[in-house]
N, C-alpha and C positions, 0 to 999 in steps of 0.2 A: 145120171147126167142132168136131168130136172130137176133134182132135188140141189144139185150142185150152181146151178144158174140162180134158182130164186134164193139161195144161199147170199152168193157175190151181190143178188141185185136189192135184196135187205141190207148189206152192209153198204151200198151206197146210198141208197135212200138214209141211213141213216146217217151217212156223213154230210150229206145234204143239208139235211135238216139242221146239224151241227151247225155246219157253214151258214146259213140261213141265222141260228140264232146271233153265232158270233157275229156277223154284219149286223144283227139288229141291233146289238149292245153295243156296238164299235159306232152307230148312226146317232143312239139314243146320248153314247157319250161324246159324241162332237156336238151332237144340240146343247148338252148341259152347258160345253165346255164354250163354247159360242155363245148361248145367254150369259155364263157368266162375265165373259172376258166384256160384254155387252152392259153389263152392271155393273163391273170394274171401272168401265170407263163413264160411265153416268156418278157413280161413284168420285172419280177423280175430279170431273166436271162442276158438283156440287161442291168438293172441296176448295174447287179453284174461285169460283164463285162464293165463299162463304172466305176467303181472304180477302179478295174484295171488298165486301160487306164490313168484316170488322177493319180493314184498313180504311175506308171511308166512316166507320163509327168514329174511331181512333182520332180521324181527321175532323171530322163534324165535331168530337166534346171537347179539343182543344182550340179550335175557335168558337165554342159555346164560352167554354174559361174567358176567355179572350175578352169577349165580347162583354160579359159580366162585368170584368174585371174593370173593365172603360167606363160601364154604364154603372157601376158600383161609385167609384173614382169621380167621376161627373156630378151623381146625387149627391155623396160627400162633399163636394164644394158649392153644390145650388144650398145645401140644408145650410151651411156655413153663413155662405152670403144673405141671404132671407133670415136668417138670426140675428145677422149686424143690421138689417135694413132694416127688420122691426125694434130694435136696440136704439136705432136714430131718429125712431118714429114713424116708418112707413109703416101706410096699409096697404096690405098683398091680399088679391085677391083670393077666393076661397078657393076656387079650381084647381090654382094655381101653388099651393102648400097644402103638404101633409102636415098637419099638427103636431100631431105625435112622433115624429123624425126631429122636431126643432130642438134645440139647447138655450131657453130663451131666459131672460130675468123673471124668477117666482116660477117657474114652468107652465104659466099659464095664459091662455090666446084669449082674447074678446072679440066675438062674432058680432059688424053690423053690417047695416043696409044702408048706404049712404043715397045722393041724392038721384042717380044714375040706376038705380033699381038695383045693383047686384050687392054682392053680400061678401064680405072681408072682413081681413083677421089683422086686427091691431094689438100690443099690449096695452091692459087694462087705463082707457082715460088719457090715451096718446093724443094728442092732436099732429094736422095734417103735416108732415115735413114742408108741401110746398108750399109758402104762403097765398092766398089770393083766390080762392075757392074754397067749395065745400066735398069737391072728391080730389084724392090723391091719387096717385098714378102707380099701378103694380109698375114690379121688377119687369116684367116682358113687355108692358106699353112704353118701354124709354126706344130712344135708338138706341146702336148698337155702344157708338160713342162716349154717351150718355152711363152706360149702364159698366163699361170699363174705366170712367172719371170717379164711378161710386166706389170702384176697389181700392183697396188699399194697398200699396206699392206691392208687398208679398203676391195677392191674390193678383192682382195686374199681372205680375212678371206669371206665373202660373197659367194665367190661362192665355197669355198672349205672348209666345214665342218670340216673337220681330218687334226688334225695336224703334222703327217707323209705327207701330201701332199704339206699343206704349206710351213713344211720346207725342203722338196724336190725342190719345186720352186724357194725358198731363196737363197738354194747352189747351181745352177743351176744359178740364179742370181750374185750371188758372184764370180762366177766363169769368168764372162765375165763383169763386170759393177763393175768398180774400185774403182767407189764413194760407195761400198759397204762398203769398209774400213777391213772386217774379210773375209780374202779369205782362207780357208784350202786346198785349191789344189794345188796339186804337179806336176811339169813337168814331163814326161815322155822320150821313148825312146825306138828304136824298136817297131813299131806299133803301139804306145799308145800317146795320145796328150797329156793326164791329167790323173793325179789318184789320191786316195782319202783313207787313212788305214781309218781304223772303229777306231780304236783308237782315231782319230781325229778327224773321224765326231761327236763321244762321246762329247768331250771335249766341238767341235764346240756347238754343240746343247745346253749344259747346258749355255753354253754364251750368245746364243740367247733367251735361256728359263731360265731366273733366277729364282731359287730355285727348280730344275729338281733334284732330286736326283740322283746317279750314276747306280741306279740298274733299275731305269726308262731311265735313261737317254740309257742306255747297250738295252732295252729293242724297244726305239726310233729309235735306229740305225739300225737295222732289219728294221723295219715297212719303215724308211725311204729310203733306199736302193729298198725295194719293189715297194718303190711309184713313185723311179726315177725310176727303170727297165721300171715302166708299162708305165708313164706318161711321157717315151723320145721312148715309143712303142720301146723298149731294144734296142736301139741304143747304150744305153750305156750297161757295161756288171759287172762282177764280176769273179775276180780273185783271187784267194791264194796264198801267198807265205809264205815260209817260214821264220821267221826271228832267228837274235840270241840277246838277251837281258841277262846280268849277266853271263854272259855262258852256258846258259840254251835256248835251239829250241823251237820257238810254230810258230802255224803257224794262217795269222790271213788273212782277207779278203780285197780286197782293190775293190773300185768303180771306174772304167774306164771310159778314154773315145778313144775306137780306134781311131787310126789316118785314116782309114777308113769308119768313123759312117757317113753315109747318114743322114749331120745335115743342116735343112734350114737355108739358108742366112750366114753359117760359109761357111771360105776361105777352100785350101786343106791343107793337111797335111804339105808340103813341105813350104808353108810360114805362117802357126801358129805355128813353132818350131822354136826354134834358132837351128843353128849347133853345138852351143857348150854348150848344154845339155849332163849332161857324167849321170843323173840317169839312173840305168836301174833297170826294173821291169821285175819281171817272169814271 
């Protein structure tokens, strides 16, 4: 009977101990299976996060392209423009041109130091475009005005979209460059170098813009007045005066230019005027 008891009670002990492993292996393997589902999902995580990434690369190098592409596009017509400016005889400052970008006549620049301390690039033996001093004025010391009158209709229309600007530039051109041939400005007097009735610039405009109708064209003169204030940065201004027509008063607007207007590379007041200018403007 004793031999029979510790018999049954060996065979549970040893199922025991069975049971015992199988829960250890059945514990060890839901720990495995729990890290991994653990790492699975750090896993997924990192995946999701690294589509991100290259979808913001993705995003980031085609407005790199982009951006390039403008600022590529931009140099190719500063190098252009600074070719023709040195071609006409500007000196451009040195800061302000890369050399070795230029397409110029001979291929070759002459470095001086004019009377202003700095240091610019002419071709070889040019003299000053502006007359009446001994320094000339780079491309970026014009106004804005100034520096769209230099282009030439192609380059004009290019970088200036609105044609309030263009023909802002044009009369602004007209106004100093004789081979214009249509100059509608007027001499002045008492403080004013130049001035300009709306009435006229009307006129002017449908001339340069054939088949302008009159109620665009009325419409034009506004826009373009705006675009010299902004794009001579109001050097120049706008005055009214009164007139008389038929015997009837209206009063209409006229486009200035003070005989005071802080303008690059113009003379002073005292010798852009004759003395015997007798308009006077109000």
């Amino acid at each position: 009977m004793l031999h029979g008891r510790r018999s049954r009670s060996g065979a549970g002990v040893r199922r025991l101990e069975s049971d015992r492993g199988r829960l250890e292996r059945d514990r060890q393997g839901a720990i495995h299976a729990r890290r991994a589902g653990e790492r699975v999902a750090r896993l997924e995580d990192h995946d999701t996060a690294l589509d991100g990434l290259e979808t913001a690369v993705t995003t980031a190098a085609r407005e790199t392209r982009a951006v390039l592409k403008k600022a590529n596009a931009n140099k190719t017509r500063l190098r252009e423009l600074q070719s023709r400016e040195l071609e006409k005889g500007a000196h451009l400052r040195v800061d302000t041109v890369d050399e070795h970008e230029l397409d110029v006549r001979g291929n070759r620049l002459e470095r001086i130091t004019k009377d202003d301390g700095r240091a610019y690039f002419r071709l070889p033996d040019t003299a000053d475009p502006l007359d009446g001093g001994s320094v000339s004025l780079a491309y970026g010391d014009l106004l804005p005005i100034q520096q769209l009158a230099r282009m030439d209709e192609e380059m004009r229309r290019s970088t200036a979209n609105s044609l309030p600007t263009r023909l802002a530039a044009k009369l602004w051109k007209a106004r100093r460059d004789s081979s214009v041939g249509d100059d509608p400005w007027e001499s002045g007097c008492k403080g004013i170098e130049a001035y300009l009735k709306a009435t006229d610039l009307k006129h002017w405009i449908r001339r340069q813009e054939p088949g302008t109708s009159e109620t665009y064209a009325k419409k034009l003169v506004s826009r373009t007045i705006d675009a010299a204030l902004d794009l001579s940065k109001h050097r120049l201004a706008v005055r009214k005066r009164t007139e008389r027509k038929n015997g009837l008063e209206y009063t209409e607007r006229r486009l200035i230019v003070p005989d005071d207007a802080a303008i690059p590379g113009e003379t002073t007041a005292a010798t852009k005027r004759s003395p015997e200018t007798t308009d006077v403007l109000g």
